[in-house]
C-alpha positions as a Python dict, from the first residue, in 0.01 Angstrom:
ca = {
    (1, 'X'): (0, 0, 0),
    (2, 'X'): (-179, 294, -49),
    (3, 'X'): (-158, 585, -300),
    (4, 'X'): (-255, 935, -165),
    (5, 'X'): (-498, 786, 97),
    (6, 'X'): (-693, 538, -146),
    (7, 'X'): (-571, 190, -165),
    (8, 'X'): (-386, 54, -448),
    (9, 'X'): (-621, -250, -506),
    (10, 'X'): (-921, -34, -515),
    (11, 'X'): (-792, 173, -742),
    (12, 'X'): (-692, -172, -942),
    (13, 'X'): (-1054, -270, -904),
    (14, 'X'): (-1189, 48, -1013),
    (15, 'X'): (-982, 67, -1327),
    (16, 'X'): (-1083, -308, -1439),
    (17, 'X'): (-1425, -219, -1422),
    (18, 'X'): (-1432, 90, -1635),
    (19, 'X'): (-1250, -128, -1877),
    (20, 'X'): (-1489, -395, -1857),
    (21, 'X'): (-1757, -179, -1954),
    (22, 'X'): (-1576, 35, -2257),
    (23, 'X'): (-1522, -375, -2437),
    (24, 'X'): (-1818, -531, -2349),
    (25, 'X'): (-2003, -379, -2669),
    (26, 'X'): (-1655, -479, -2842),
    (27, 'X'): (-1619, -801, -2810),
    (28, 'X'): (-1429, -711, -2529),
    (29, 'X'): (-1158, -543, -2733),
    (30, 'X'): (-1051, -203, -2650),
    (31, 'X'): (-787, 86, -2794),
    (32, 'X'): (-543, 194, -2558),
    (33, 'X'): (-662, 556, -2579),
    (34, 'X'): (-1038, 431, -2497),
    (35, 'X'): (-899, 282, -2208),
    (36, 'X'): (-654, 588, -2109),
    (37, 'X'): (-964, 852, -2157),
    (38, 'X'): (-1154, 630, -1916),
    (39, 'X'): (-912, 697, -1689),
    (40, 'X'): (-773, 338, -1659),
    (41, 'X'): (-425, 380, -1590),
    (42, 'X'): (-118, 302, -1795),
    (43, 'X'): (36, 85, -1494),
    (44, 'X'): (-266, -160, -1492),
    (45, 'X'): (-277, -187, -1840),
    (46, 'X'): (111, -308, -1862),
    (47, 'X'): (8, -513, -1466),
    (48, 'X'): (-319, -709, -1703),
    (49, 'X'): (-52, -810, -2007),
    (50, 'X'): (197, -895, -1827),
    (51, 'X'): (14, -1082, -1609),
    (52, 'X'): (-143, -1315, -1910),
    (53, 'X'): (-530, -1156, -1844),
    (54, 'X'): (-503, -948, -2115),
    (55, 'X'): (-344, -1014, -2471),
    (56, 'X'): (-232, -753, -2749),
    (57, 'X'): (-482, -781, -3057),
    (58, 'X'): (-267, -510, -3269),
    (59, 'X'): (-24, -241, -3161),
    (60, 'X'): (-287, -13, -2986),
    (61, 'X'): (-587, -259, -2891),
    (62, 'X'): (-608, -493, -2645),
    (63, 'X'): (-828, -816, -2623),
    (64, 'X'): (-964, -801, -2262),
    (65, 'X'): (-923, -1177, -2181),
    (66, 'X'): (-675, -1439, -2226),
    (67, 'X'): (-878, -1696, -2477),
}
């Protein structure tokens, strides 16, 4: 599938990374809006909880692992 001539899961790749790097000083905890300004989308973040790779920490962050 492909979104506008760029492939979804590179998009999905991109996204994880930029997310990767806004927790890693933060214990790998991150606010929604960090994540939305870093232009991680709001699709992945819903795909990464709902998927079990990501777990709610409060009602706006977001622990960016499962353990």
């Amino acid at each position: 599938m492909s979104y506008v001539g760029v492939s979804v899961s590179l998009l999905l790749e991109s996204s994880l990374r930029r997310a990767r790097r806004i927790a890693q000083d933060q214990a790998l905890i991150a606010h929604r809006r960090q994540l939305y300004a870093a232009g991680v989308a709001r699709w992945v973040v819903r795909r990464e909880l709902r998927a079990g790779r990501w777990q709610r920490t409060g009602r706006s962050t977001l622990a960016l692992h499962n353990g």
